[in-house]
C-alpha positions as CSV (number, residue, x, y, z in Angstrom):
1,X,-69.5,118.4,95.0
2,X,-66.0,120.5,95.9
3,X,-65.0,123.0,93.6
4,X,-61.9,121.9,91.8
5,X,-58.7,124.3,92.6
6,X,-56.4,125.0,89.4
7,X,-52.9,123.6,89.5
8,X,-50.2,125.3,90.6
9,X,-47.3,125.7,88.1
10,X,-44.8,125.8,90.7
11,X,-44.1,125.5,94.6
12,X,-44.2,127.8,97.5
13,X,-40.6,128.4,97.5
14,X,-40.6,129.3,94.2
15,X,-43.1,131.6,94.5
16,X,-41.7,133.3,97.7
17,X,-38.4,133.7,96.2
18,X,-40.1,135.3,93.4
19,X,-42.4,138.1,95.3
20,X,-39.3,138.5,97.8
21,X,-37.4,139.8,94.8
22,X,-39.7,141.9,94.0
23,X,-40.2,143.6,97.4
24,X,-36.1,143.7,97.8
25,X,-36.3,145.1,94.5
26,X,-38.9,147.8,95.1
27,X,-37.6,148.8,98.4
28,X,-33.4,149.6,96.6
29,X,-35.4,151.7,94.2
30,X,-36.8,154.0,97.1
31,X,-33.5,153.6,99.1
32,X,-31.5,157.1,98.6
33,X,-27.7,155.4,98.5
34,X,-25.5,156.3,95.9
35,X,-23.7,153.1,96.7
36,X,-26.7,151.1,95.5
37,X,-27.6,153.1,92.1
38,X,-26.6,150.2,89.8
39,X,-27.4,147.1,91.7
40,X,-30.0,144.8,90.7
41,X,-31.6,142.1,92.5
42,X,-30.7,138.8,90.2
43,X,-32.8,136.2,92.2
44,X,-33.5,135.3,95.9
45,X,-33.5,131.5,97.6
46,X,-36.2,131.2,100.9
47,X,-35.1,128.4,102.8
48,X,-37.6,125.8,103.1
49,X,-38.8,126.6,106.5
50,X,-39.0,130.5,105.6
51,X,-36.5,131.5,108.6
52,X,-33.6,132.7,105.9
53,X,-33.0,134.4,102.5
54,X,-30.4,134.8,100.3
55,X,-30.6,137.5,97.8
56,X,-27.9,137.7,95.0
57,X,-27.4,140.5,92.7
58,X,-25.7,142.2,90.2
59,X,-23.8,145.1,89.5
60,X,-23.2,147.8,86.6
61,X,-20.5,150.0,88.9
62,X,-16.9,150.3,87.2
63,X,-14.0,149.2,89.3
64,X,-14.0,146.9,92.6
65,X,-17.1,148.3,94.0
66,X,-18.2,145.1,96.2
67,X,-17.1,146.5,98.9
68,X,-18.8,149.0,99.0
69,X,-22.1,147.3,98.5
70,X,-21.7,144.5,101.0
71,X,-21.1,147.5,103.2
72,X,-24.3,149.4,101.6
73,X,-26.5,146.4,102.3
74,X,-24.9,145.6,106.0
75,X,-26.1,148.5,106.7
76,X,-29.4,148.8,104.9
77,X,-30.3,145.7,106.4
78,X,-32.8,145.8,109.4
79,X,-35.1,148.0,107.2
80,X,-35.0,145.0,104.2
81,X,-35.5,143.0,106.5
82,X,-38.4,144.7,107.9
């Protein structure tokens, strides 16, 4: 008799998008940018066949500061990508 495996509540895209913005997350925190102090990772989509993310945040910077942060993240991203 096989061992009955529990439900999942939701699907593997939802789940990746879910741990992704956690790791994207985790790895801003360690990042040393003053440019990237008050940014916070809102959600991430993983495309269906896993080749491409999209991460969307937020900010808490005064002014016109996006920029600067498209700038911030151009540049950060290899190692987030990594």
């Amino acid at each position: 008799m096989r061992k009955r495996v529990p439900s999942r509540d939701y699907p593997r895209t939802a789940r990746l998008n879910s741990l992704v913005q956690e790791i994207v997350a985790e790895e801003l925190e360690r990042i040393d940018d003053e440019r990237l102090e008050l940014v916070t990772v809102t959600s991430v989509v993983v495309d269906g066949d896993l080749a491409r993310a999209v991460v969307y945040y937020d900010h808490s910077r005064g002014d016109d500061p996006e920029v600067t942060i498209q700038e911030a993240f151009a540049q950060l991203r290899p190692r987030l990508q990594s």
